[in-house]
PDBQT receptor file of N, H, CA, C and O in Angstrom, charges set to zero:
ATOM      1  N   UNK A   1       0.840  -1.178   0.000  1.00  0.00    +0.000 N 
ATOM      2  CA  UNK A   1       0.000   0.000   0.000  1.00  0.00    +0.000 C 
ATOM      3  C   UNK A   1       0.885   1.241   0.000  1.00  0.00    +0.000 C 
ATOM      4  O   UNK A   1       1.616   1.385   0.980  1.00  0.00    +0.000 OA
ATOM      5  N   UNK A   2       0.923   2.290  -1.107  1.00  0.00    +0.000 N 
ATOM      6  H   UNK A   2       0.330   2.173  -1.904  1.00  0.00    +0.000 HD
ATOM      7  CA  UNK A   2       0.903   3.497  -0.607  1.00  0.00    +0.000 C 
ATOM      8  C   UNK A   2       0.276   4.562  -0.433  1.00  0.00    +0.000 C 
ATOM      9  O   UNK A   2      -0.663   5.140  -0.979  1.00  0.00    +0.000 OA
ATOM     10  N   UNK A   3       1.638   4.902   1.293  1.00  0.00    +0.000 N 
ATOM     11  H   UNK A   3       2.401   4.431   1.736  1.00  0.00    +0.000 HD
ATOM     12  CA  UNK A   3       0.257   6.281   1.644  1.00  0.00    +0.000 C 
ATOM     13  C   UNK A   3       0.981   7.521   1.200  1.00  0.00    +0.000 C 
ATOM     14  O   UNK A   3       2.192   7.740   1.160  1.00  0.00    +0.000 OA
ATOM     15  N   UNK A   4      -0.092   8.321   0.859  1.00  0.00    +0.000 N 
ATOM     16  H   UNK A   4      -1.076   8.143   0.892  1.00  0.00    +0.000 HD
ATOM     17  CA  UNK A   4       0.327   9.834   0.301  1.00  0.00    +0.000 C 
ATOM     18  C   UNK A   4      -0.279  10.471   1.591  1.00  0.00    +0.000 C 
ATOM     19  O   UNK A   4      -1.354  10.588   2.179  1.00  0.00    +0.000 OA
ATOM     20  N   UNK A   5       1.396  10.908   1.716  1.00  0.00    +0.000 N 
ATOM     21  H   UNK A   5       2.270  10.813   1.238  1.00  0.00    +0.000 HD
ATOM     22  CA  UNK A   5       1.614  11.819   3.127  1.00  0.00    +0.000 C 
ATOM     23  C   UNK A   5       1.256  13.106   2.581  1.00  0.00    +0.000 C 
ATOM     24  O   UNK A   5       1.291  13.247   1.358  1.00  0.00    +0.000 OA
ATOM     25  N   UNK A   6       0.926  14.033   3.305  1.00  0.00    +0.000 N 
ATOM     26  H   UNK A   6       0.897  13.919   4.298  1.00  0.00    +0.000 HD
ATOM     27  CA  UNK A   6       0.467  15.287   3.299  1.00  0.00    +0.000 C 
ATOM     28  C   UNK A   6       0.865  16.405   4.932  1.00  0.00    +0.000 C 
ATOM     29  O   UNK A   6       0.887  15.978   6.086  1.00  0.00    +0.000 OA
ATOM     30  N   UNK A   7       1.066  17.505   4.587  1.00  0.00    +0.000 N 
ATOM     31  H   UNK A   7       1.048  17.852   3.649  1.00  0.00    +0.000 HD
ATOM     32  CA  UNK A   7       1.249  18.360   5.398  1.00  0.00    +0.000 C 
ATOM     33  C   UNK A   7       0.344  19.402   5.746  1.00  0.00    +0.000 C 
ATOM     34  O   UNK A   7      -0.616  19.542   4.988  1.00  0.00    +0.000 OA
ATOM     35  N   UNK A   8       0.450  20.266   6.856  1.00  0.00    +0.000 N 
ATOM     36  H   UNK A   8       1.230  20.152   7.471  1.00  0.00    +0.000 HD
ATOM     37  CA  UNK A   8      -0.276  21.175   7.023  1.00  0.00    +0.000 C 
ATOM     38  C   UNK A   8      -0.556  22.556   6.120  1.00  0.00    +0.000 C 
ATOM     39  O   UNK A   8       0.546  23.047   5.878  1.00  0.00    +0.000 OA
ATOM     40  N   UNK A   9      -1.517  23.281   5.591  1.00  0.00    +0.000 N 
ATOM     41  H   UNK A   9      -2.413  22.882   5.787  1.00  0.00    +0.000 HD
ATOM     42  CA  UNK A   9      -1.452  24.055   4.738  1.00  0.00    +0.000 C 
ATOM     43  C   UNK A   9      -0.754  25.245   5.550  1.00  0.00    +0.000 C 
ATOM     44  O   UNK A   9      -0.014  26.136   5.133  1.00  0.00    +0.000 OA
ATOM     45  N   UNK A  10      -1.182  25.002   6.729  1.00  0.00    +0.000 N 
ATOM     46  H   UNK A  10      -1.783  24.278   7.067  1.00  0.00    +0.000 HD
ATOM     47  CA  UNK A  10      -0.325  26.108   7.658  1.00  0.00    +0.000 C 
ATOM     48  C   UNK A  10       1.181  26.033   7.507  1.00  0.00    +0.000 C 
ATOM     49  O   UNK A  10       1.751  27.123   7.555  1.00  0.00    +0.000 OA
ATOM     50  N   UNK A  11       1.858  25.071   7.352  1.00  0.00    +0.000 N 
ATOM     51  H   UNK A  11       1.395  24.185   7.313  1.00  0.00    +0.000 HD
ATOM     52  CA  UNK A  11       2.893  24.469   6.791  1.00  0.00    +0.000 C 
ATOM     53  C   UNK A  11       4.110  25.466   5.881  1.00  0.00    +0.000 C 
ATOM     54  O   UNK A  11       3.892  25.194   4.700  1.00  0.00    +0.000 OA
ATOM     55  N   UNK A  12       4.915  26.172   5.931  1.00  0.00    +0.000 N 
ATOM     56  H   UNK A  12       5.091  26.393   6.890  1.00  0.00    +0.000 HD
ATOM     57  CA  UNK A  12       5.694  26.934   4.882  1.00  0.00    +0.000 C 
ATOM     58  C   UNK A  12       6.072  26.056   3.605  1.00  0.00    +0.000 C 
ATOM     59  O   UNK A  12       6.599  24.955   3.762  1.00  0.00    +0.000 OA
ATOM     60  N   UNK A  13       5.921  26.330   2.925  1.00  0.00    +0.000 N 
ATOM     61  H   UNK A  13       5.493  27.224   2.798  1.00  0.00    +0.000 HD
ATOM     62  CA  UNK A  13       6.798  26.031   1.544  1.00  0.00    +0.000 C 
ATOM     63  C   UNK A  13       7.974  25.962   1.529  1.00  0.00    +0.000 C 
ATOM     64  O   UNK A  13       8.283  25.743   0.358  1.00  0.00    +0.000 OA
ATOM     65  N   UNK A  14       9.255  26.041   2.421  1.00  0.00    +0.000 N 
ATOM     66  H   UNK A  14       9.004  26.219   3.373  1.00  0.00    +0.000 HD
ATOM     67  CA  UNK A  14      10.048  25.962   2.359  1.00  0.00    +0.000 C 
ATOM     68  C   UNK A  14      10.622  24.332   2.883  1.00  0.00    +0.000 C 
ATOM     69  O   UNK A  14      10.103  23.682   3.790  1.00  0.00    +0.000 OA
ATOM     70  N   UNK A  15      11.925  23.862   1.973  1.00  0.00    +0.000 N 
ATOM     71  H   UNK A  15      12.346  24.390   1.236  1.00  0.00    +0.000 HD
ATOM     72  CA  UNK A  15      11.919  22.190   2.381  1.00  0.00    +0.000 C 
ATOM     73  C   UNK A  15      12.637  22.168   3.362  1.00  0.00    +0.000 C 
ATOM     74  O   UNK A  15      12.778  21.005   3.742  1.00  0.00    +0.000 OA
ATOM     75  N   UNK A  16      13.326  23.094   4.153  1.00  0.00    +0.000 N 
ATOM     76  H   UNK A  16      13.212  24.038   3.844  1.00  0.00    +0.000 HD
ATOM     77  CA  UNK A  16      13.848  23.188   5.247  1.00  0.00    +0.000 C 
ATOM     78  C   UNK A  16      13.150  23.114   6.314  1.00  0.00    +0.000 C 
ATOM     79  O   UNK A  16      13.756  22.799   7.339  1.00  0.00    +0.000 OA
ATOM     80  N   UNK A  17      11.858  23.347   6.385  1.00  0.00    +0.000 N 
ATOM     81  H   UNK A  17      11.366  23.603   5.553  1.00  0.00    +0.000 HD
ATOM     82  CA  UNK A  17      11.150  23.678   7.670  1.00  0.00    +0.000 C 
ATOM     83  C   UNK A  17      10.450  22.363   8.376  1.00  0.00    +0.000 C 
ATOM     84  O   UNK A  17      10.053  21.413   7.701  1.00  0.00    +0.000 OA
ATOM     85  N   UNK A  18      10.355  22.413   9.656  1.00  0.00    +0.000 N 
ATOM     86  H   UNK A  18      10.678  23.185  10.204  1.00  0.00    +0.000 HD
ATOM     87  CA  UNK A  18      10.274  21.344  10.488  1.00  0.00    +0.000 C 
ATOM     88  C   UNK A  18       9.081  21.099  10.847  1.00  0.00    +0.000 C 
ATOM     89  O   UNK A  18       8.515  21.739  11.734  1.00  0.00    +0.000 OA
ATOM     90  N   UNK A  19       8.370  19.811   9.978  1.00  0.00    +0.000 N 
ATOM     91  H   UNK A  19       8.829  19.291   9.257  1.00  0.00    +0.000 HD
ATOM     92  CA  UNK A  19       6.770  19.673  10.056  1.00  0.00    +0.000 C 
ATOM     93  C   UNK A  19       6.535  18.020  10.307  1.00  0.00    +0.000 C 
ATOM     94  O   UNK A  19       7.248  17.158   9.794  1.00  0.00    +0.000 OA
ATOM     95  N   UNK A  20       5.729  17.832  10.936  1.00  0.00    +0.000 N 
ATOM     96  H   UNK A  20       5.149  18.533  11.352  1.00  0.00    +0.000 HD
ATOM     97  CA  UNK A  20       4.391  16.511  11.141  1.00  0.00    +0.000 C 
ATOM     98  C   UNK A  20       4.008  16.232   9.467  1.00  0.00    +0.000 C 
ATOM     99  O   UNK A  20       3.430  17.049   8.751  1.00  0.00    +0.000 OA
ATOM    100  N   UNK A  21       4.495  14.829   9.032  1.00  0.00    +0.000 N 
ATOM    101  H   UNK A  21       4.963  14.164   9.614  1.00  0.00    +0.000 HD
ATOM    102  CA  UNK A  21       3.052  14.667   7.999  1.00  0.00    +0.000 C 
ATOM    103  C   UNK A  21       2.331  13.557   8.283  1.00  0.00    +0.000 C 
ATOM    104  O   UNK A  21       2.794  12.548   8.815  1.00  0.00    +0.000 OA
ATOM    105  N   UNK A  22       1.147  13.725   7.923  1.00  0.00    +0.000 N 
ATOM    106  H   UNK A  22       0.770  14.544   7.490  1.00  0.00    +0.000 HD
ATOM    107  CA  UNK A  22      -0.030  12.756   8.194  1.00  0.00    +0.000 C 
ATOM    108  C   UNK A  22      -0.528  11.697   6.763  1.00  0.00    +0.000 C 
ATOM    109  O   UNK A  22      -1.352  12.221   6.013  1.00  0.00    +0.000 OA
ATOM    110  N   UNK A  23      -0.237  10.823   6.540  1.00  0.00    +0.000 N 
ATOM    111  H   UNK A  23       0.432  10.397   7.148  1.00  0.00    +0.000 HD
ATOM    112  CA  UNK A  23      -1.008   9.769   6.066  1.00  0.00    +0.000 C 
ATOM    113  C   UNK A  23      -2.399   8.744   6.600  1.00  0.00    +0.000 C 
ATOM    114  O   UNK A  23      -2.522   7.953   7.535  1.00  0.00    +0.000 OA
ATOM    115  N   UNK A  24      -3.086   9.085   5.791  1.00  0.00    +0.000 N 
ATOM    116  H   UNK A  24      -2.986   9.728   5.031  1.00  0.00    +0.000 HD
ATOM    117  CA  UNK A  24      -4.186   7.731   5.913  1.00  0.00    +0.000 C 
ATOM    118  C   UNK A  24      -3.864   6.175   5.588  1.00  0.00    +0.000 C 
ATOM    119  O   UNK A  24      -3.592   5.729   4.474  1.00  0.00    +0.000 OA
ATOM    120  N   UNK A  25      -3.931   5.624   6.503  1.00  0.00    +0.000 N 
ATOM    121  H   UNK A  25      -4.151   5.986   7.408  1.00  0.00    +0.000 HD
ATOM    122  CA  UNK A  25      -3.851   4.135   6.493  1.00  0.00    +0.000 C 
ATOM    123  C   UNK A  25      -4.795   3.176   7.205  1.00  0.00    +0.000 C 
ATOM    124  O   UNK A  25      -5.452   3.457   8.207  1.00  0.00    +0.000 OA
ATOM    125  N   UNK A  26      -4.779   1.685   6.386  1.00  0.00    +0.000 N 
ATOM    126  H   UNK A  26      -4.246   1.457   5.571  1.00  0.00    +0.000 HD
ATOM    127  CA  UNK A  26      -5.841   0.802   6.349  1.00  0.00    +0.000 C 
ATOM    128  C   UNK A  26      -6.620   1.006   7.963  1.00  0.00    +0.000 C 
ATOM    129  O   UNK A  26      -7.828   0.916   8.182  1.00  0.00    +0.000 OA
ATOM    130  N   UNK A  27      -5.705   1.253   8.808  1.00  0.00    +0.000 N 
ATOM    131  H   UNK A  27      -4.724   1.326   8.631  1.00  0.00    +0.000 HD
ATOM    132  CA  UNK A  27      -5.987   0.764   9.917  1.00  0.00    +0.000 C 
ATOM    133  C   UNK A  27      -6.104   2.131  11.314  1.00  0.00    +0.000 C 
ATOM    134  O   UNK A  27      -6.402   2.034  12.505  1.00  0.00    +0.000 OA
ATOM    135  N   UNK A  28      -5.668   3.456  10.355  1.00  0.00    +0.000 N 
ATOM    136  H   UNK A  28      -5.426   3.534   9.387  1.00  0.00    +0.000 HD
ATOM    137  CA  UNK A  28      -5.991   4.601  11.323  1.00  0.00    +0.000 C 
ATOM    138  C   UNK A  28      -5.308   5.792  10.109  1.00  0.00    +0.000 C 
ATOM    139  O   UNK A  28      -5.692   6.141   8.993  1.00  0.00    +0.000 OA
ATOM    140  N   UNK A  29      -4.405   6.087  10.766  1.00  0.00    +0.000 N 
ATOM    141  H   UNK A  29      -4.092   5.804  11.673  1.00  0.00    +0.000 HD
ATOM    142  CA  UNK A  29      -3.530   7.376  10.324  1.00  0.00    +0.000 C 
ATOM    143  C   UNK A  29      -1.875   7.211  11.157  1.00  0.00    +0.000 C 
ATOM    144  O   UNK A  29      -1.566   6.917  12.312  1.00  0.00    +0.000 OA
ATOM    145  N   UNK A  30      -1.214   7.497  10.147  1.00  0.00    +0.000 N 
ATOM    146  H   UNK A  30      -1.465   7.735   9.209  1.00  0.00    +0.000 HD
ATOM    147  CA  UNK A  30       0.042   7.284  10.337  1.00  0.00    +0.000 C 
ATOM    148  C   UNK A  30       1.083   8.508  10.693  1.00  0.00    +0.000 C 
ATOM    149  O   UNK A  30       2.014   8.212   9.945  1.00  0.00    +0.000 OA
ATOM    150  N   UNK A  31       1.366   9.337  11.170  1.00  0.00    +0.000 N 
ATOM    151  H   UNK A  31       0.609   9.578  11.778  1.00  0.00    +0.000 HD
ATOM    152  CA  UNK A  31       2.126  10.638  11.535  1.00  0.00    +0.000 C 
ATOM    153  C   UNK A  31       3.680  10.596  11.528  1.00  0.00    +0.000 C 
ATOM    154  O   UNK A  31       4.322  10.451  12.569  1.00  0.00    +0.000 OA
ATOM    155  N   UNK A  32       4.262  10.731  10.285  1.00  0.00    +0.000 N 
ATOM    156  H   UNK A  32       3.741  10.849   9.439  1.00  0.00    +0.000 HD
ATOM    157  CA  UNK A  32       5.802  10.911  11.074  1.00  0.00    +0.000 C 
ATOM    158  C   UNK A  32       6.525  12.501  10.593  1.00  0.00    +0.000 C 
ATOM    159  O   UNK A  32       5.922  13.513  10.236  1.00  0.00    +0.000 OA
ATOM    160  N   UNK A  33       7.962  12.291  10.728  1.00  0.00    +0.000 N 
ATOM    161  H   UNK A  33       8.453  11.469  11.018  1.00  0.00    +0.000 HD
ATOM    162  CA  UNK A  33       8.707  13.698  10.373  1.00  0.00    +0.000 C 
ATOM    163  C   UNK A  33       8.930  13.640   9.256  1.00  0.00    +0.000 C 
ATOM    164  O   UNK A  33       8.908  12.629   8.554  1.00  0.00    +0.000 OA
ATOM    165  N   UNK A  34       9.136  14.555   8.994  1.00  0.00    +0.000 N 
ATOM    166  H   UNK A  34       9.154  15.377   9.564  1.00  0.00    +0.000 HD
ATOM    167  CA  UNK A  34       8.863  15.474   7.233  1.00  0.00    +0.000 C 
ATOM    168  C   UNK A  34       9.973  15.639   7.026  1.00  0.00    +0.000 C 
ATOM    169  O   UNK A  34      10.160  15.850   5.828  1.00  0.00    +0.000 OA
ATOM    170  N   UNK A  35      11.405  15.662   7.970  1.00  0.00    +0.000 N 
ATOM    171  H   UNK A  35      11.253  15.491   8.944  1.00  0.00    +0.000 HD
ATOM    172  CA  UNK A  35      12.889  15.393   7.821  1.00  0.00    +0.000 C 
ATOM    173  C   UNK A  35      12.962  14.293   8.176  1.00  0.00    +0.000 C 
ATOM    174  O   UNK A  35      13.885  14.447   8.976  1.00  0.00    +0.000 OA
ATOM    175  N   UNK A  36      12.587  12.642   8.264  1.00  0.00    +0.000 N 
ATOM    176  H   UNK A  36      11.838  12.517   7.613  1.00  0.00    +0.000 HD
ATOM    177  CA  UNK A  36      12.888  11.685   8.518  1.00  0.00    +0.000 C 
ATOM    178  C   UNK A  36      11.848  11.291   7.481  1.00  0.00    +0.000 C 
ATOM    179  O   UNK A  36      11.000  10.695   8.146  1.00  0.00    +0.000 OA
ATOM    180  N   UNK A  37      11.485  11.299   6.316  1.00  0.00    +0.000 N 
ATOM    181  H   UNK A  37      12.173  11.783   5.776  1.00  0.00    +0.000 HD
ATOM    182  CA  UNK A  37      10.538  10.258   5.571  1.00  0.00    +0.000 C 
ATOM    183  C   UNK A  37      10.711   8.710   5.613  1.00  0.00    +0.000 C 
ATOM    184  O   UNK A  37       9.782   7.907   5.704  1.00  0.00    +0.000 OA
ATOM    185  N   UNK A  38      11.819   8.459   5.546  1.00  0.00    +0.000 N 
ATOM    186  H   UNK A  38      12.573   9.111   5.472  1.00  0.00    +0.000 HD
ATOM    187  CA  UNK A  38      12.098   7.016   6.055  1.00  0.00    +0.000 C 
ATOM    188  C   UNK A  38      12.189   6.161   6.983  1.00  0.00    +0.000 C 
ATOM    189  O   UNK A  38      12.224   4.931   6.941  1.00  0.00    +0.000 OA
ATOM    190  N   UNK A  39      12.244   7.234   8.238  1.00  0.00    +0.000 N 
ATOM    191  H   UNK A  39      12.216   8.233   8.272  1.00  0.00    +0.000 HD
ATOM    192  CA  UNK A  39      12.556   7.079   9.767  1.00  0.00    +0.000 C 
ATOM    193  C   UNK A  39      11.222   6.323  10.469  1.00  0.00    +0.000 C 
ATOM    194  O   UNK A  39      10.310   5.910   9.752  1.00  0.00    +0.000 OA
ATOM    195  N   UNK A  40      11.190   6.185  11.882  1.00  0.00    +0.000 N 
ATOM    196  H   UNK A  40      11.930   6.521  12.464  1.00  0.00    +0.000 HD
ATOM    197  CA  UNK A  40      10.563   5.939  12.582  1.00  0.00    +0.000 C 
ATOM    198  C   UNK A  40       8.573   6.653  12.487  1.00  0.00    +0.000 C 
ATOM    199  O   UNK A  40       8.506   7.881  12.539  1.00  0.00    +0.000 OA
ATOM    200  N   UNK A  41       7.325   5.963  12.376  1.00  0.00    +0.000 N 
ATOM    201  H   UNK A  41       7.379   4.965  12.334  1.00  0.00    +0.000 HD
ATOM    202  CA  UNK A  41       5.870   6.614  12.386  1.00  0.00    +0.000 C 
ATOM    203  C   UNK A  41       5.347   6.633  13.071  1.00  0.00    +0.000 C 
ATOM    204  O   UNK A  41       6.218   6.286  13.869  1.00  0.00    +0.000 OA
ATOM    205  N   UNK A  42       4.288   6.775  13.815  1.00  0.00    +0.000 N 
ATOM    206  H   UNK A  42       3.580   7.056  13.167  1.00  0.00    +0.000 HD
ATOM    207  CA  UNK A  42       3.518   6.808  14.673  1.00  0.00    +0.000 C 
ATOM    208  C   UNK A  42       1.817   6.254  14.212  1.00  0.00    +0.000 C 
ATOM    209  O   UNK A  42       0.935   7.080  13.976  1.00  0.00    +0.000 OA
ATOM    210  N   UNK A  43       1.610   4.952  14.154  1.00  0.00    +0.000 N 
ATOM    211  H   UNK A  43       2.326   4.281  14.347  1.00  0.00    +0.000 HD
ATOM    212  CA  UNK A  43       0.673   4.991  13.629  1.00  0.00    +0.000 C 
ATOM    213  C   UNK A  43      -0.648   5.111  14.928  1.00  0.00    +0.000 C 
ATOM    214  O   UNK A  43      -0.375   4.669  16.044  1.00  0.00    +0.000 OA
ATOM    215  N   UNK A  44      -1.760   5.603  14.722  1.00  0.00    +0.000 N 
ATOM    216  H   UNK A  44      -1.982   5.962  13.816  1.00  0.00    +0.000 HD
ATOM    217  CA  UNK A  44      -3.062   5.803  15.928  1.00  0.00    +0.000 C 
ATOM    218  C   UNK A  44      -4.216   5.801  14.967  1.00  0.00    +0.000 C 
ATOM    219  O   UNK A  44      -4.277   6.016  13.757  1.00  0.00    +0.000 OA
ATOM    220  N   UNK A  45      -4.907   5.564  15.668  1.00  0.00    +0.000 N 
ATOM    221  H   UNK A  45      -4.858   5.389  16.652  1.00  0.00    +0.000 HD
ATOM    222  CA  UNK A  45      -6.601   4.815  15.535  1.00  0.00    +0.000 C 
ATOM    223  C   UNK A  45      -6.950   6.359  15.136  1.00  0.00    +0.000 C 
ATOM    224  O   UNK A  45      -6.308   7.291  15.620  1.00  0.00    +0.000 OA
ATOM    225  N   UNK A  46      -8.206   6.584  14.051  1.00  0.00    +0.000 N 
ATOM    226  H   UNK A  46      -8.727   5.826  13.658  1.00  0.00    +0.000 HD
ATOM    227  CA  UNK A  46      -8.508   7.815  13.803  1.00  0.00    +0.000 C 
ATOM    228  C   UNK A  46      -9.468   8.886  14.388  1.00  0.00    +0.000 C 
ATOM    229  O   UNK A  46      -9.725  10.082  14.245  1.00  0.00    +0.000 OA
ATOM    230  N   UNK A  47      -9.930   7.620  15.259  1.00  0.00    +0.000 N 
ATOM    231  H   UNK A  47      -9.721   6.649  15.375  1.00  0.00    +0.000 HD
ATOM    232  CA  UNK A  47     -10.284   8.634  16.947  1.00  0.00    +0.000 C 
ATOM    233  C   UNK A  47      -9.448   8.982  17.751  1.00  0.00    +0.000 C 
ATOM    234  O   UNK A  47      -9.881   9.685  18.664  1.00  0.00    +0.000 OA
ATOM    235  N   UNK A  48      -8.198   8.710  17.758  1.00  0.00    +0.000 N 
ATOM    236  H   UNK A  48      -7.846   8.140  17.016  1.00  0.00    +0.000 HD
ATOM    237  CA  UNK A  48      -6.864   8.837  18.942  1.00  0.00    +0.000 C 
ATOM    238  C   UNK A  48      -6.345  10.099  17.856  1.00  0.00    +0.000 C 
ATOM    239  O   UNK A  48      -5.931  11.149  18.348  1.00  0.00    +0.000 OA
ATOM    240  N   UNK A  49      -6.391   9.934  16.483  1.00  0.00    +0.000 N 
ATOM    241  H   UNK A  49      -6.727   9.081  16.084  1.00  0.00    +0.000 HD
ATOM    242  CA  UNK A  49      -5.846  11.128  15.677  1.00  0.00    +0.000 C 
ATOM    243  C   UNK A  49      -7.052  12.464  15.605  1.00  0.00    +0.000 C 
ATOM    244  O   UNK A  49      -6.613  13.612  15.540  1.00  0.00    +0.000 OA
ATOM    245  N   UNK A  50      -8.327  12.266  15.619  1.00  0.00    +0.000 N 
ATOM    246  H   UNK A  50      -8.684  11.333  15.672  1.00  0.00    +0.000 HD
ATOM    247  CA  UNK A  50      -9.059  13.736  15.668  1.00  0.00    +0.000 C 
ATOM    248  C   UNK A  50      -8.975  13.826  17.343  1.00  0.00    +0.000 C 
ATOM    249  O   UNK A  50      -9.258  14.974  17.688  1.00  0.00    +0.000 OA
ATOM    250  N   UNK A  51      -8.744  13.166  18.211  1.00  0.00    +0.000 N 
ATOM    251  H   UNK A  51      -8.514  12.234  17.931  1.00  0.00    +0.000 HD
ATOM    252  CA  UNK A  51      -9.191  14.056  19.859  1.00  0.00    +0.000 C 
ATOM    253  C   UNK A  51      -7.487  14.237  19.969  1.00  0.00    +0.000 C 
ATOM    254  O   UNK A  51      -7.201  14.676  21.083  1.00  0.00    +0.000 OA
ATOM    255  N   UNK A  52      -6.465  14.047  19.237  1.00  0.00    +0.000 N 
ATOM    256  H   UNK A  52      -6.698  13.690  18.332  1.00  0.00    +0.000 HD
ATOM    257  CA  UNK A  52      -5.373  14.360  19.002  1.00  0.00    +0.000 C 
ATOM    258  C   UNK A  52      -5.629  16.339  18.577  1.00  0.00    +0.000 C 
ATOM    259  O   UNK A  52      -5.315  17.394  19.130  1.00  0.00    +0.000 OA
ATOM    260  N   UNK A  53      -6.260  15.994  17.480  1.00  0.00    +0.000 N 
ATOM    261  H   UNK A  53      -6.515  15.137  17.032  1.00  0.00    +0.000 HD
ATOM    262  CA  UNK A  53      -6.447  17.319  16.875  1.00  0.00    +0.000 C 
ATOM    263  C   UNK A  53      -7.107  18.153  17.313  1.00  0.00    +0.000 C 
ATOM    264  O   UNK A  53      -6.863  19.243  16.796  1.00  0.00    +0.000 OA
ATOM    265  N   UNK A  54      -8.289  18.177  18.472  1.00  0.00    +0.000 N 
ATOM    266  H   UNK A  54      -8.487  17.292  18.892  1.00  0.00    +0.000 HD
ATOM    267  CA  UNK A  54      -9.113  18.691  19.146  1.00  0.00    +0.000 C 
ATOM    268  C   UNK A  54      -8.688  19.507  20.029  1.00  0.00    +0.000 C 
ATOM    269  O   UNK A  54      -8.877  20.718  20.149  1.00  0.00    +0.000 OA
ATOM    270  N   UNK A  55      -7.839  18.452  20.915  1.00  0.00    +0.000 N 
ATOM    271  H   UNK A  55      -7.685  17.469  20.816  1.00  0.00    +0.000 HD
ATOM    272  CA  UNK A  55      -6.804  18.907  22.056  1.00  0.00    +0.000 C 
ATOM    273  C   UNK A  55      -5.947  20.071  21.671  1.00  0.00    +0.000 C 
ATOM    274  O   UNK A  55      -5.523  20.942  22.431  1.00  0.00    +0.000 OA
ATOM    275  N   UNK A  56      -5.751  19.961  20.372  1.00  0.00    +0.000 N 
ATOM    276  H   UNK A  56      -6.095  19.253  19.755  1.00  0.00    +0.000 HD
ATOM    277  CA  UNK A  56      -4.276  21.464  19.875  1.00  0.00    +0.000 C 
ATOM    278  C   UNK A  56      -5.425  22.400  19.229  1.00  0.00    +0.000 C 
ATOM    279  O   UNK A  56      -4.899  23.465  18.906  1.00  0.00    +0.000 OA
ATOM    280  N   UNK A  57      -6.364  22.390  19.021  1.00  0.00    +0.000 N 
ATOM    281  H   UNK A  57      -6.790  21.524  19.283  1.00  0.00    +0.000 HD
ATOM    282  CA  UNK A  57      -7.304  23.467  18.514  1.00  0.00    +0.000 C 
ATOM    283  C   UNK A  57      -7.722  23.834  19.745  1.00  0.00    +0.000 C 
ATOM    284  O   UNK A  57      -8.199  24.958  19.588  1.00  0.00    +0.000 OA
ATOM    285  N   UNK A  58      -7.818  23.514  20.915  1.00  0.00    +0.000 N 
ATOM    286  H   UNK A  58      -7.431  22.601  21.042  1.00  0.00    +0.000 HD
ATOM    287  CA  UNK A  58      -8.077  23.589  22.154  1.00  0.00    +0.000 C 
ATOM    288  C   UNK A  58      -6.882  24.561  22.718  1.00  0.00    +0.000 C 
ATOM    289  O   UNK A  58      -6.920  25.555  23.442  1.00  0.00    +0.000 OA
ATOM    290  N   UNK A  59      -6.337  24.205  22.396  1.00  0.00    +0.000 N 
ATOM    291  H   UNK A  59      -6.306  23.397  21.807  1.00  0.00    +0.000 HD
ATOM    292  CA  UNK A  59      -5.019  24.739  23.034  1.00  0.00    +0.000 C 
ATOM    293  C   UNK A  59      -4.245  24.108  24.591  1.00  0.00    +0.000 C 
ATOM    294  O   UNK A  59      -3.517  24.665  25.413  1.00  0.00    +0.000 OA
ATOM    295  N   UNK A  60      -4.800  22.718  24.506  1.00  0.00    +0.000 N 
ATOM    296  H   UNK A  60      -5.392  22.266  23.838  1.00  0.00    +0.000 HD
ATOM    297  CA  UNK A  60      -4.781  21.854  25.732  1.00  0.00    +0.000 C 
ATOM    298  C   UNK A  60      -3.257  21.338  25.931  1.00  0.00    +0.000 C 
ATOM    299  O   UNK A  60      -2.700  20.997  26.974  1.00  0.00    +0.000 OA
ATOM    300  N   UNK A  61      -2.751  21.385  24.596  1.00  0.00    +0.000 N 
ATOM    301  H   UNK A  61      -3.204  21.661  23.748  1.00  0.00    +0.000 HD
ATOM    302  CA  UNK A  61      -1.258  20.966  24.865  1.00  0.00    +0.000 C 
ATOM    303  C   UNK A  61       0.030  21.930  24.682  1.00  0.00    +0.000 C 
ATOM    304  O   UNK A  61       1.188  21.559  24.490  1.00  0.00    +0.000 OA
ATOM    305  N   UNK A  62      -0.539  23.507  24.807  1.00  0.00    +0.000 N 
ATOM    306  H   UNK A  62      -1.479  23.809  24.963  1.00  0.00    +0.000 HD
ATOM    307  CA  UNK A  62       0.624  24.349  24.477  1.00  0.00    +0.000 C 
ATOM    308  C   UNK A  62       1.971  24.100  25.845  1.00  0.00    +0.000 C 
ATOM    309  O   UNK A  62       2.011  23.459  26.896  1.00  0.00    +0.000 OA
ATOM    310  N   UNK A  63       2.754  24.837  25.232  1.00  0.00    +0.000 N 
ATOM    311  H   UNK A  63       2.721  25.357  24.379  1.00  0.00    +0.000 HD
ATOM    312  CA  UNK A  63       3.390  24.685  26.397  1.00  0.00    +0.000 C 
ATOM    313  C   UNK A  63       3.367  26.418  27.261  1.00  0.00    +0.000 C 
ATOM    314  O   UNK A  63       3.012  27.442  26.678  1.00  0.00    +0.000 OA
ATOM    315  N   UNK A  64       3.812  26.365  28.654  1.00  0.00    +0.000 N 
ATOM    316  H   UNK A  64       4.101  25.533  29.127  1.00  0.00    +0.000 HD
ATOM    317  CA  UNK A  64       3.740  27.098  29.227  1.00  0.00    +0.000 C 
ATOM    318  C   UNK A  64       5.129  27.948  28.471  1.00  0.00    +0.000 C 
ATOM    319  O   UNK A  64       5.480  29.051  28.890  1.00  0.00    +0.000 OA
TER     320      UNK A  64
């Protein structure tokens, strides 16, 4: 299977810059680094990925 990773539109255009990309997969959504494409993913269930997303629109995980 491939997944077509995607980034945030918030995201710069520049290939230097340090971003999350998100793929859809069979079994949830897959998250890794955008400077590691080959590296280590994070795959989570796609309820663990929107109350993921909820929480930072929330502002529940900024840091102090």
């Amino acid at each position: 299977m491939t997944i077509s990773w995607r980034k945030s539109s918030y995201s710069g255009a520049a290939t230097d810059e340090v971003c999350v990309e998100v793929g859809d997969l069979i079994s949830g959504v897959g998250i890794r680094d955008s400077k590691d494409p080959a590296g280590e993913r994070l795959n989570v269930t796609t309820t663990a990925f929107a109350t993921l997303v909820d929480r930072i629109k929330q502002g529940e995980l900024d840091r102090a």
